[in-house]
C-alpha positions as a printed NumPy array, in Angstrom:
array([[109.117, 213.827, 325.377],
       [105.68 , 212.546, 326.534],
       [105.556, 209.029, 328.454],
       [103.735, 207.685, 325.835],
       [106.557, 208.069, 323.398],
       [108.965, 207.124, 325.757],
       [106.833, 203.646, 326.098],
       [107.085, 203.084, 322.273],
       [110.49 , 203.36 , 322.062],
       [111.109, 200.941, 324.742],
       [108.859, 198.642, 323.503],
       [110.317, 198.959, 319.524],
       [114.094, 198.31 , 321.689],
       [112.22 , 195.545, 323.211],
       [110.913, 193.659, 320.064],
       [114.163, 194.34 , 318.218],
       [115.957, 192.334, 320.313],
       [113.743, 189.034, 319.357],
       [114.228, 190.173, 315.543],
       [114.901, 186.82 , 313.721],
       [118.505, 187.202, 312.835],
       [119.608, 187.056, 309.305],
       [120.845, 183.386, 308.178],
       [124.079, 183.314, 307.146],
       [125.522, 180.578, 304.862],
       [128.72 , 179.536, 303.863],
       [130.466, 178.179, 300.312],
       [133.329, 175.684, 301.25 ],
       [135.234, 175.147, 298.167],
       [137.028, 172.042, 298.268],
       [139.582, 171.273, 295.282],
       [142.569, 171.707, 293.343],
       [144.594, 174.692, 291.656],
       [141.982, 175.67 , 289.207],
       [139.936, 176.742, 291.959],
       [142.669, 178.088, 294.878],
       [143.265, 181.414, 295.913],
       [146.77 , 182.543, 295.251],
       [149.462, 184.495, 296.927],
       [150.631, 187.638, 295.305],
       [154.298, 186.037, 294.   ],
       [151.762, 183.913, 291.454],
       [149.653, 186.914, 290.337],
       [148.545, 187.383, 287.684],
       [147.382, 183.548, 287.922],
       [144.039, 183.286, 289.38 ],
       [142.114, 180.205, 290.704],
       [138.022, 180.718, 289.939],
       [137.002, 180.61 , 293.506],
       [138.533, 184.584, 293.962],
       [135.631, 186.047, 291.937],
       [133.393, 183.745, 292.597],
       [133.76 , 185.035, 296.29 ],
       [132.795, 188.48 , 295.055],
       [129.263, 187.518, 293.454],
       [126.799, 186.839, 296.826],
       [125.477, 189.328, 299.026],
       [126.183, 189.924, 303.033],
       [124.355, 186.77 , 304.043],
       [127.185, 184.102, 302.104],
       [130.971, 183.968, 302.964],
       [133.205, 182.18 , 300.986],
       [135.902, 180.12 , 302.392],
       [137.888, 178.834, 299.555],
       [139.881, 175.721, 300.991],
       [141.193, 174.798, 297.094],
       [144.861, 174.192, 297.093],
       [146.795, 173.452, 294.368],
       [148.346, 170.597, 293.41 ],
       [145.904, 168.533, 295.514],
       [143.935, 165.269, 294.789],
       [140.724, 163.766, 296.954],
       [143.95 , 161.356, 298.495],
       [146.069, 164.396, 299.262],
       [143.275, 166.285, 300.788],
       [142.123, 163.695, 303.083],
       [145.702, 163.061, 303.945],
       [146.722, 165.839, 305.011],
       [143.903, 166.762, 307.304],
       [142.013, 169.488, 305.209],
       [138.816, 167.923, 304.238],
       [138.565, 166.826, 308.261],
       [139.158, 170.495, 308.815],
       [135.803, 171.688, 306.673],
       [134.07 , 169.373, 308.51 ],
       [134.817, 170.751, 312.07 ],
       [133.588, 174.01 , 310.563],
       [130.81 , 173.086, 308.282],
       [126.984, 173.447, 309.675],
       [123.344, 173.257, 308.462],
       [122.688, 174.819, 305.284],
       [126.107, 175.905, 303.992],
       [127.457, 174.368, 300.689],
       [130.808, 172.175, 299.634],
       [131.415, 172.571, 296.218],
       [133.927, 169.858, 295.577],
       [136.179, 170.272, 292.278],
       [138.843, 167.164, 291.851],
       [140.676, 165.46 , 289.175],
       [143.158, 167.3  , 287.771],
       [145.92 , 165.504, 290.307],
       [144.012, 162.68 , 290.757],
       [144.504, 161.61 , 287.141],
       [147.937, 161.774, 286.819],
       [149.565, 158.449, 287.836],
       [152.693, 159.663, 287.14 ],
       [152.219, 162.022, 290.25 ],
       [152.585, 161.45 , 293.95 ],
       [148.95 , 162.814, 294.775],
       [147.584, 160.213, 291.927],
       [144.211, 158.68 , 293.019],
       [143.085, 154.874, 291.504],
       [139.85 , 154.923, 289.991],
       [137.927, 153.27 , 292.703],
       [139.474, 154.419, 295.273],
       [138.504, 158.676, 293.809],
       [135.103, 157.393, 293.228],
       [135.037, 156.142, 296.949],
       [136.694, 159.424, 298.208],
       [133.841, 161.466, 296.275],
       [131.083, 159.337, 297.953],
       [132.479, 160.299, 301.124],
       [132.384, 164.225, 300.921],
       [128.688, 163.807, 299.982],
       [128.1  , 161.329, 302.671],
       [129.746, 162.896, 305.562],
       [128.686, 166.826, 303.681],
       [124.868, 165.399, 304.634],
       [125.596, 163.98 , 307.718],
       [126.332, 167.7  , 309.25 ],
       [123.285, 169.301, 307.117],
       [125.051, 170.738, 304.323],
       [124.845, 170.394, 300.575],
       [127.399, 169.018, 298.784],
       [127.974, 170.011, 295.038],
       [130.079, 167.921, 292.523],
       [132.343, 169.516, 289.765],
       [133.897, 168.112, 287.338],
       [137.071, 169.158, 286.672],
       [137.779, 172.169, 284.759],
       [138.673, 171.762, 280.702],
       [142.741, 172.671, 280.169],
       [143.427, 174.609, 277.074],
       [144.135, 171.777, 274.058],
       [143.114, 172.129, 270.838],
       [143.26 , 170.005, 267.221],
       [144.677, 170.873, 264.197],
       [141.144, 171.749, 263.14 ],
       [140.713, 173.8  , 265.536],
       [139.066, 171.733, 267.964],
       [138.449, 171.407, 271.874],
       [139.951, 168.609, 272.861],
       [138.397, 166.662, 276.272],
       [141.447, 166.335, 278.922],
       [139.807, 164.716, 281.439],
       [137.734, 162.027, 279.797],
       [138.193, 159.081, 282.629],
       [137.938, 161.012, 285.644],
       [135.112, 163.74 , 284.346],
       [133.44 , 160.866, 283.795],
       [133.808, 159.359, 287.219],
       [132.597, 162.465, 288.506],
       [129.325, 162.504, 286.383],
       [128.633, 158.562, 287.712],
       [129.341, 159.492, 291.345],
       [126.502, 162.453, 291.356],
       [123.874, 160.369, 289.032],
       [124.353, 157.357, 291.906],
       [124.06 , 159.432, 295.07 ],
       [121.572, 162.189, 293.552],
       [123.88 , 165.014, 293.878],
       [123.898, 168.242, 292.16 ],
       [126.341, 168.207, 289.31 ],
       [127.964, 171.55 , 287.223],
       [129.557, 170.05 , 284.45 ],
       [132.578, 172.345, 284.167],
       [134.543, 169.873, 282.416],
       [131.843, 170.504, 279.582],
       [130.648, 173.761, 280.004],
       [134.302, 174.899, 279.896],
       [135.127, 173.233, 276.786],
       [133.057, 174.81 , 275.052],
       [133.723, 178.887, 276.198],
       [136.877, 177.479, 275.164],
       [135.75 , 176.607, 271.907],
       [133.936, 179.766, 271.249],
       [136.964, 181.589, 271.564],
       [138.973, 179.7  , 269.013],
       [142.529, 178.232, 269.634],
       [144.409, 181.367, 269.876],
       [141.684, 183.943, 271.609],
       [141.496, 181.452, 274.092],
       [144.676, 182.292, 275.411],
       [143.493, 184.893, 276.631],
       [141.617, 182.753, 279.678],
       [144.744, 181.306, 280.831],
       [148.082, 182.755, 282.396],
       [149.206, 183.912, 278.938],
       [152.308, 186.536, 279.522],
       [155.199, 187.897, 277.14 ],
       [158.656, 187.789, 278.213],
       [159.165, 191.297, 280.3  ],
       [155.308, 191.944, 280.727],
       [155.236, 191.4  , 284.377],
       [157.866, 190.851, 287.328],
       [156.844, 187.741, 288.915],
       [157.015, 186.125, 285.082],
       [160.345, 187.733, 283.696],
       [160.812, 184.957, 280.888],
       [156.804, 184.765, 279.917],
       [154.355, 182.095, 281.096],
       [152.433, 180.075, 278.605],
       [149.994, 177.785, 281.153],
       [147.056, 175.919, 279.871],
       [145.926, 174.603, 282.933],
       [145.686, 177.966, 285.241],
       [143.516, 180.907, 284.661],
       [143.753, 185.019, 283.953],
       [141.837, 187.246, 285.936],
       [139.783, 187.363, 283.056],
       [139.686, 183.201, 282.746],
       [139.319, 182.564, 286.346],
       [135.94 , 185.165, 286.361],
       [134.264, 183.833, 283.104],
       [134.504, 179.951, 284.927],
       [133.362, 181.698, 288.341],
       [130.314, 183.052, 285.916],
       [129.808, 179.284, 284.44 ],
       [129.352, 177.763, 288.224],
       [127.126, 180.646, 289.14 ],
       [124.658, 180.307, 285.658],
       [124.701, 176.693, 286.968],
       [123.814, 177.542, 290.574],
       [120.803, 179.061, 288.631],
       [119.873, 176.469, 286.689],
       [120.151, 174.106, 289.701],
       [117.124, 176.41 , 291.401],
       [119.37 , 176.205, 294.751],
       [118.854, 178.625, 297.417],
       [122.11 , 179.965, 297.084],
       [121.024, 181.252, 294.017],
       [118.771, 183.994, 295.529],
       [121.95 , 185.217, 297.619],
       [124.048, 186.017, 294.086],
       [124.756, 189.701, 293.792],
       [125.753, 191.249, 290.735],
       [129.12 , 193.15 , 290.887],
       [129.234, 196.059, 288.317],
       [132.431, 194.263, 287.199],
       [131.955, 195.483, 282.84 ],
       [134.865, 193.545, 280.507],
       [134.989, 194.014, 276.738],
       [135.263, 190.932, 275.552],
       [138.406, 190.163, 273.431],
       [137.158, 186.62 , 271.323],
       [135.39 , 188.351, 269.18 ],
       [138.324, 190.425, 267.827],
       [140.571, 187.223, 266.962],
       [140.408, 187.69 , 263.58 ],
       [141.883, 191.064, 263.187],
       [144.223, 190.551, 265.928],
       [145.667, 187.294, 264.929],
       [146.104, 188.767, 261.257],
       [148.151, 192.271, 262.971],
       [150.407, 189.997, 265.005],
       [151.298, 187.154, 262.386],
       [151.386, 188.829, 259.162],
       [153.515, 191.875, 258.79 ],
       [151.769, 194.264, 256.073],
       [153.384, 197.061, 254.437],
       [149.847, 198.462, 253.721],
       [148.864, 198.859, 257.208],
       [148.944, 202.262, 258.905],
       [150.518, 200.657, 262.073],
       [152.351, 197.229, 262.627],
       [152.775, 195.955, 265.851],
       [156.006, 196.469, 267.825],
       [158.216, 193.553, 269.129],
       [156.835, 192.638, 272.884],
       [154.137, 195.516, 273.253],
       [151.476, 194.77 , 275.944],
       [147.578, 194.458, 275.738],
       [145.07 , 195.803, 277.656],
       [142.909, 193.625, 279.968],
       [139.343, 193.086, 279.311],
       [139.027, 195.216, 282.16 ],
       [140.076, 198.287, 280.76 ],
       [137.179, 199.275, 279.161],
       [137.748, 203.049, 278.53 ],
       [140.824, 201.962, 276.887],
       [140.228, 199.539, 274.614],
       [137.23 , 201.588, 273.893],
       [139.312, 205.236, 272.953],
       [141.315, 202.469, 270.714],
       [138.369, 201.298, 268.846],
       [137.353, 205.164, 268.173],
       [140.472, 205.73 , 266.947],
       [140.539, 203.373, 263.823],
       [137.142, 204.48 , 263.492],
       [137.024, 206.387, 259.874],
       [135.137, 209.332, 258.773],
       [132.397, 206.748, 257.127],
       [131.566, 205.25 , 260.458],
       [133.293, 202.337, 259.071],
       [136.232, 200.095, 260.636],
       [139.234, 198.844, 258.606],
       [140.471, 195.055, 259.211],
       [143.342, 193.404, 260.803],
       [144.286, 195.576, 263.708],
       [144.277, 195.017, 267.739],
       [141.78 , 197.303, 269.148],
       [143.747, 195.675, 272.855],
       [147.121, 196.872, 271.932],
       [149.131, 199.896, 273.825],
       [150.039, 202.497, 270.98 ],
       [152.602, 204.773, 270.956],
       [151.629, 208.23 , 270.45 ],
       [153.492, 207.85 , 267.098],
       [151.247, 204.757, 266.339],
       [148.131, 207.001, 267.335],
       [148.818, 209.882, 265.055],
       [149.855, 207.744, 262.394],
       [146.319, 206.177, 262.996],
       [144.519, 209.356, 263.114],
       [146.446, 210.601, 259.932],
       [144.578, 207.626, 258.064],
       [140.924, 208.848, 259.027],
       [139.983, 209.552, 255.376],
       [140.603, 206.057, 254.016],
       [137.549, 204.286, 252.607],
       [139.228, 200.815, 253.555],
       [136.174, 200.028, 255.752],
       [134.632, 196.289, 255.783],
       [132.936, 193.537, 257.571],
       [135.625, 191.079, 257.169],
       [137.094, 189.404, 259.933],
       [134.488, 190.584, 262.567],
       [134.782, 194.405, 261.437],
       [132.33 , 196.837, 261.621],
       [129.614, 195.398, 263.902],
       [131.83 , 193.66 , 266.931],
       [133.371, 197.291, 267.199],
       [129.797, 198.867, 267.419],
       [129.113, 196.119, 270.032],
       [132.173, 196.668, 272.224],
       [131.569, 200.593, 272.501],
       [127.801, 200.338, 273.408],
       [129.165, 198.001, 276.133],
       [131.589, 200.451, 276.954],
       [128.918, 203.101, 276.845],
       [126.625, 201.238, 278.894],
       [129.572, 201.253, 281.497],
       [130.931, 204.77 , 281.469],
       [128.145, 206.835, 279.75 ],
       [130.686, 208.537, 277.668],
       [128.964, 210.433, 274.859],
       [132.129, 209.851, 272.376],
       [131.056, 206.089, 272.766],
       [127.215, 206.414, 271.573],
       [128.306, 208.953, 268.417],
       [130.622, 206.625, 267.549],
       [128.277, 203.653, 267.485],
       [125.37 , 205.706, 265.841],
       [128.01 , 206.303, 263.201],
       [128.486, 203.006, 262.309],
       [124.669, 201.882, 262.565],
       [124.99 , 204.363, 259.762],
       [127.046, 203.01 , 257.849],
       [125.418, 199.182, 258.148],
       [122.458, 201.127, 256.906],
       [124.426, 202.881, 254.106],
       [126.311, 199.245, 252.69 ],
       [122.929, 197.155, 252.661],
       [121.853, 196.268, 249.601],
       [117.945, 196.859, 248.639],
       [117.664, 192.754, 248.642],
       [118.747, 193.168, 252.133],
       [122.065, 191.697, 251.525],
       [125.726, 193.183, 252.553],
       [128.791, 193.303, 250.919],
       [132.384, 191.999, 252.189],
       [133.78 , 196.202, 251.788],
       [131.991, 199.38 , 251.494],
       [132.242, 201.266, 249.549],
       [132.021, 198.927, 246.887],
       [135.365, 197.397, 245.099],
       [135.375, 196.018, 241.784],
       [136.302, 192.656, 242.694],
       [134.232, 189.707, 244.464],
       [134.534, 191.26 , 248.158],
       [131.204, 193.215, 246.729],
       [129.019, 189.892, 246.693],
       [126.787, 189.347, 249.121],
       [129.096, 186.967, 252.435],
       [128.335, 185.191, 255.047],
       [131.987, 184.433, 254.995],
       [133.247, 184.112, 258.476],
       [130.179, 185.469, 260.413],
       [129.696, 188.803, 258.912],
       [126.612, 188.523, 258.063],
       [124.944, 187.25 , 260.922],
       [127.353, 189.497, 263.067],
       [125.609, 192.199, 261.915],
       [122.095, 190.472, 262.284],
       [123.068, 189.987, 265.607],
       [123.666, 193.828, 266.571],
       [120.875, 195.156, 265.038],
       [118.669, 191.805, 266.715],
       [120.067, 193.471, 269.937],
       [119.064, 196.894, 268.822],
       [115.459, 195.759, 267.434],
       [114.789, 194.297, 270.708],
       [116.001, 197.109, 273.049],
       [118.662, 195.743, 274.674],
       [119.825, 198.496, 277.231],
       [123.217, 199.036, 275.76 ],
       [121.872, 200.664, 272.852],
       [119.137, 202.857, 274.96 ],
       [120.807, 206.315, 273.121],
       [119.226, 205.08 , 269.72 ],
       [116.095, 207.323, 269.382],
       [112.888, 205.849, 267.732],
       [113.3  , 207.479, 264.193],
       [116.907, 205.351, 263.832],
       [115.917, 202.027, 265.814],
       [113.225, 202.081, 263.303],
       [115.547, 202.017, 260.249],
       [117.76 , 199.597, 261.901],
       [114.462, 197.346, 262.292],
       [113.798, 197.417, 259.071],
       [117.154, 196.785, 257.609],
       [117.118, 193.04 , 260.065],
       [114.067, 192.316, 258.263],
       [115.526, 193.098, 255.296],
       [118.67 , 190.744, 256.135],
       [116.645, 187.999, 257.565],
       [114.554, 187.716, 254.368],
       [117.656, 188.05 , 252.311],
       [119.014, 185.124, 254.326],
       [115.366, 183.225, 254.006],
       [116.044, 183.552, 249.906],
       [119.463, 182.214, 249.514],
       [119.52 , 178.901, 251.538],
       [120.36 , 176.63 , 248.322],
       [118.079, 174.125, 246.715],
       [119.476, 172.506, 243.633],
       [118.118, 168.97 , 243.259],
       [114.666, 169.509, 244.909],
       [114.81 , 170.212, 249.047],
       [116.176, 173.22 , 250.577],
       [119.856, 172.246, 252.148],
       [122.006, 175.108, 253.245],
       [124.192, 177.877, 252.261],
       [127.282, 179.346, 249.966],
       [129.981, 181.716, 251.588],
       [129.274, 184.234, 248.759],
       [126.43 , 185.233, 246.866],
       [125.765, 187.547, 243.386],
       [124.616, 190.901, 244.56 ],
       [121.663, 191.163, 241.745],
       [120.657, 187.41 , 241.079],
       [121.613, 185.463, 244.746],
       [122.932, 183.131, 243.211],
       [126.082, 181.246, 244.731],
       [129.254, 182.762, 243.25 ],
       [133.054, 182.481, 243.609],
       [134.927, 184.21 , 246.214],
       [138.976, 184.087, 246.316],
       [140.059, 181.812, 243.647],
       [139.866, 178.615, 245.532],
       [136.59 , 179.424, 247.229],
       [133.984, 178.037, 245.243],
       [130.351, 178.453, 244.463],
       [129.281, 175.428, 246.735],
       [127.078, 174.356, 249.743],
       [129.445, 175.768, 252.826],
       [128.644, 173.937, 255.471],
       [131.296, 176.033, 257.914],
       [129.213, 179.535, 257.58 ],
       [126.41 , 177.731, 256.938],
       [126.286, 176.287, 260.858],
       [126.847, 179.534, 261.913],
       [123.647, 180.839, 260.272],
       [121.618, 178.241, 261.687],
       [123.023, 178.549, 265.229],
       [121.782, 182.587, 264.884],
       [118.508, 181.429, 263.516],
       [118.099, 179.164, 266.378],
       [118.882, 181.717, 268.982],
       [115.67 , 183.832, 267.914],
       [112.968, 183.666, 270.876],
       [110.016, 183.185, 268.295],
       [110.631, 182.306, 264.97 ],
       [108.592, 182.67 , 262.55 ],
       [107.199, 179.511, 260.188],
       [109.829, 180.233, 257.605],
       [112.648, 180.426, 259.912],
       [111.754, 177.157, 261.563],
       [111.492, 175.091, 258.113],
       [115.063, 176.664, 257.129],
       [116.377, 175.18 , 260.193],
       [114.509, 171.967, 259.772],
       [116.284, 171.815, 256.432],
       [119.418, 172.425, 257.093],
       [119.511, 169.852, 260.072],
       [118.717, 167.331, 257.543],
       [121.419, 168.277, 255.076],
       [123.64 , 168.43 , 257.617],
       [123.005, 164.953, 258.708],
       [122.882, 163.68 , 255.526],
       [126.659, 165.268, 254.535],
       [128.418, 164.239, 257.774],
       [131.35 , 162.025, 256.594],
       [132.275, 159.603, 259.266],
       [135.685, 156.975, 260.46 ],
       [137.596, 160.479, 258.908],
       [140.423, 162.064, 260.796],
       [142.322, 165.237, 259.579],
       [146.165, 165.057, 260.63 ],
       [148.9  , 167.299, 261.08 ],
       [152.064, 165.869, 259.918],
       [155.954, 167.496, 259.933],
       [156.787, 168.635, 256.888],
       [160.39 , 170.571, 254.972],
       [160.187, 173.942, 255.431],
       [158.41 , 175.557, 252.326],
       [158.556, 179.018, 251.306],
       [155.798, 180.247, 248.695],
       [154.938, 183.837, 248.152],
       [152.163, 183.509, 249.837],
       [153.088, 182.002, 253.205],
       [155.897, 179.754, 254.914],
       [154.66 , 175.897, 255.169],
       [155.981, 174.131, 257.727],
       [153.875, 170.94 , 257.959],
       [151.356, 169.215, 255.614],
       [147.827, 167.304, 256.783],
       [146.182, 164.261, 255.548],
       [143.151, 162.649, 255.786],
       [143.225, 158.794, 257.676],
       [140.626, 156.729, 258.188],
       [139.898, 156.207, 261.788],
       [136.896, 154.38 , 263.539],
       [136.541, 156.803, 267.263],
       [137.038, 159.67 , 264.845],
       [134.059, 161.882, 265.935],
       [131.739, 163.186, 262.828],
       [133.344, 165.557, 260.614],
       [132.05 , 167.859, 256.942],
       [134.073, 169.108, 254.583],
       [133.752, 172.845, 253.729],
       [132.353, 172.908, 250.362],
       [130.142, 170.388, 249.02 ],
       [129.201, 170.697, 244.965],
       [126.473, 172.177, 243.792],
       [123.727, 169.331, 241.81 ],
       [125.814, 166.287, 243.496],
       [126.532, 167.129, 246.477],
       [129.877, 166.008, 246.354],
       [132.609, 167.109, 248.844],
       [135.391, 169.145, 247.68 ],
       [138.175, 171.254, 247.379],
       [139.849, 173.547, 245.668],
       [143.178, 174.893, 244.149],
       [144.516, 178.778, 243.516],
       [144.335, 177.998, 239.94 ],
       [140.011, 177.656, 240.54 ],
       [139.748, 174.047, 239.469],
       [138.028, 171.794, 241.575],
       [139.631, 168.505, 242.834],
       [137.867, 165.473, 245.108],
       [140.365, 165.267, 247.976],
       [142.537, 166.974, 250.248],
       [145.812, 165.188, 248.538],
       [144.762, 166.891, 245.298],
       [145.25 , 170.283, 246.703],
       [148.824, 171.821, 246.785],
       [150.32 , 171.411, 249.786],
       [150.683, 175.379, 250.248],
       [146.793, 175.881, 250.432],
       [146.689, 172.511, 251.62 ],
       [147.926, 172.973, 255.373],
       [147.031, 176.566, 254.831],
       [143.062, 177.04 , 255.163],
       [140.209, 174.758, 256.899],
       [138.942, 172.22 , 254.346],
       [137.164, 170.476, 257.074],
       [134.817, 171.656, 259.939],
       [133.179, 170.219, 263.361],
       [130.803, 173.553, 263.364],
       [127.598, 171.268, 261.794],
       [127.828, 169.376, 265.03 ],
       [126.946, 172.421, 267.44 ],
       [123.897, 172.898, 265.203],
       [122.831, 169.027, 265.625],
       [123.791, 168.922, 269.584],
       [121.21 , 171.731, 270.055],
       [118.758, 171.162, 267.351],
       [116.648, 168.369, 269.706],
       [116.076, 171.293, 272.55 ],
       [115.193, 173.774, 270.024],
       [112.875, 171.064, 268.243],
       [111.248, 170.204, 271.262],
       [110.631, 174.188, 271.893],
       [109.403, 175.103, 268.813],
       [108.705, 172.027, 266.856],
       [107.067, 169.684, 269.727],
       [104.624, 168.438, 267.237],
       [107.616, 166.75 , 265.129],
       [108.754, 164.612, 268.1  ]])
């Protein structure tokens, strides 16, 4: 080797060694249960800090200090927030989560008011005084629902106190109080189970009589608030947010099968292929190739799906061949998210594995969405067709804009469905302008202005028709929120999209009905042959009750109302028999998710209305 080479290299050893070396940053988590790491006797609980230490690349450590059970007192009491502050140095981050045990003044750890307010201002004082950025959180929603269905706030005084703290001392805030709520919402009241330590009797060791927490989190929970934080961590623009890696962790996500599943397990059906046996497992999210070879196997020879089974349960190889035996039935629908959310699920499996199985089975049932439309762009409740009303034209329950959504994905290349080829994405383009023109046509206006939509429409004349017997032709405000909430999620609208949205805000603030609670009440055990009733609601009149609709709202007069088995339409919930009256959702909250986001989306694509 020549000098001059020789030289080099001891000159390129040389320089190296004055290399600026890499900054490295640490996360101190600071909080309560919700947030802790656990030890293996708790498992399958699992605070959110444990994925969210999994998300940053080599230049961020973690170093979850969460414990449960602890309060801002019981932290500072016991030495631990002293501890971070030994540690802590310029740059790194304290994300400080509290409230859960401070709240509580039934509880040893409670902290006063003034006093948790004071103990806040003191992690972000003495968090600046070493350099480091201190991050508020409020604390995280537990799982408590309604009798409507609703998310119901659990932390009201102390979320609050958290919000005041960071808006005085100008200090980052994720709202997980908030943000959780409403994940929690879009799962529903029982889906959302699936977030939280949720176990059967028997299904694992260190739970041998079940668990049923609504405070601590899955594996599956704890991740999907660990993605919440980090979305916020975005939105904040903080450096950190450069530093967040993104683990090929793939889950198929169970919400949107709630429907089908929550039929299988509570209603026993002697027309089903399979019923479910007594304390059989699910799958995790996780298990993708699973739950995936499930959803191909209640796949029929149409390319359809039937309704009302768990695409998460364990079979038996009985169950399986029993399933398989079934392959030729034409029982194939849209109904309780059907058809398209099974489509969805195996092009996110596909995108995961790149099993070929998964893409044929998907381009099967783009298929048969094609093959059901209607020429007015419309889509039946079944296909093939039945003689009865399940061949209108429904947006009952988000089918119909559960398929828009699918074939929105495919229309604007979303990588998932990167095995369509041109001459079928082309079809499947056409048929979303189709449905988006058949939506466009049927938003209701009887006395004059445009207001919203029915559940069920007449497949030849769109006009609003009758669905079961006590489903009337009406203005639906339930399905019709979910309509507008798809039509505001398109990037760029087009003129007519924007004034149906415009129009439907304004019915929807002109039908809210306000001081109106729905109630749950005990009621005699009643057996009909339709279902067992074992409580009754009733509407009271209540001044913090937040705004509420009613369901159905009459044609010409706009009136609320409901609706008996026997078709004839009554003007309050007391009028209805108590069997349908405890046993379907007369009222809704969903209008109120269209008017929280309707100012943003006004102000991004109607600025000249402001």
């Amino acid at each position: 080797m020549g000098t001059k080479h020789i030289t080099c290299i001891i000159i390129l050893f040389f320089l190296a060694g004055f290399a600026p070396r890499e900054k490295r940053t640490t996360v101190w988590l600071i909080g309560d249960s919700t947030m802790a790491d656990k030890e293996i006797k708790a498992y399958p609980e699992t605070g959110w800090g444990m994925p969210f230490e999994q998300f940053f690349d080599s230049t961020v450590t973690v170093d979850n200090r969460a414990k449960n059970g602890r309060s801002t007192k019981s932290f500072i009491a016991e030495g631990r927030w002293d501890a971070v502050m030994k540690e802590i140095k310029p740059g790194d981050y304290a994300f400080i989560q509290f409230g859960h045990n401070d709240e509580v003044p039934t509880k040893t750890n409670y902290t006063p008011e003034d006093q948790f307010q004071q103990n806040l201002i003191r992690f972000i004082k003495e968090t600046r005084e070493k350099g480091a950025n201190p991050i508020l959180i409020t604390p995280v929603a537990r799982r408590k629902f309604d009798t409507a269905g609703t998310i119901r706030e659990t932390h009201e005084t102390y979320a609050a106190l958290v919000r005041k703290v960071a808006a005085a001392q100008n200090t980052p805030l994720i709202d997980l109080d908030k943000e959780s709520q409403a994940l929690l919402q879009q799962f529903g009241p029982e889906n959302s189970k699936w977030l939280f330590n949720y176990l059967l009797p028997g299904e694992h060791p260190n739970y041998p009589e079940g668990r049923q927490d609504d405070t601590h989190f899955s594996e599956f929970g704890a991740r999907k608030m660990a993605e919440l934080v980090l979305n916020d961590i975005r939105s904040l623009h903080l450096d950190l947010a450069n530093h967040i890696a993104h683990p090929n962790i793939v889950t198929i996500n169970p919400e949107p099968f709630a429907d089908n599943a929550g039929h299988w397990y509570a209603i026993f059906n002697k027309e089903n292929i399979i019923n479910p046996l007594p304390g059989k497992p699910r799958y995790q999210p996780t298990d993708v190739r699973s739950i995936a070879d499930n959803i191909i196997l209640f796949q029929k020879k149409n390319g359809g799906w039937p309704k009302n089974y768990d695409p998460f349960a364990i079979l038996t190889s009985a169950q399986k061949d029993s399933v398989i035996n079934a392959k030729d039935q034409t029982n194939t629908t849209f109904d309780n998210g059907s058809t398209y959310n099974q489509i969805a699920a195996l092009a996110t499996a596909w995108s995961d594995l790149h099993d070929d199985r998964y893409s044929t089975a998907v381009i099967k049932g783009l298929n048969f969405i094609l093959a059901a439309q209607y020429h007015n762009g419309g889509w039946p409740q079944y296909y093939p067709l039945e003689s009865n009303y399940s061949r209108c034209i429904t947006f009952n329950d988000g089918a119909y804009e559960g398929i828009m959504r699918v074939l929105k994905d495919i229309k604007d290349k979303k990588p998932q469905y990167a095995f369509v080829d041109h001459q079928l994405w082309q079809k499947l383009t056409t048929a979303y302008d189709k449905g988006m023109d058949c939506i466009l046509k049927t938003q209701i206006n009887d006395a004059g202005t445009p207001t919203a939509w029915c559940q069920q429409y007449d497949e030849s004349s769109l006009k609003p028709a009758w669905a079961r017997k006590f489903e009337p032709p009406s203005i639906c405000n339930k399905e019709s929120a979910d309509l507008v909430l798809f039509l505001m999620s398109i990037e760029d609208p087009s003129p007519a999209i924007k004034t149906a949205i415009d129009n439907a805000v304004a019915w929807f603030k002109a039908s809210v009905i306000a001081n109106t609670r729905v109630k749950t009440i005990p009621a005699e055990r009643m057996v009909t042959p339709f279902r067992v009733s074992i409580s009754d609601r009733i509407v009271v009149v209540d001044s913090t009750a937040p705004p509420i609709w009613t369901r159905y709202y009459e044609l010409k007069t706009h009136r609320p109302i409901f609706c008996n088995r026997d078709s004839k339409i009554v003007y309050s919930l007391a009028e209805v028999t108590r069997e349908r009256r405890d046993g379907y959702g007369w009222y809704t909250y969903s209008p109120q998710l269209v008017l929280d986001q309707y100012p943003a989306w006004q102000s991004a694509h109607l600025p000249s209305s402001h």
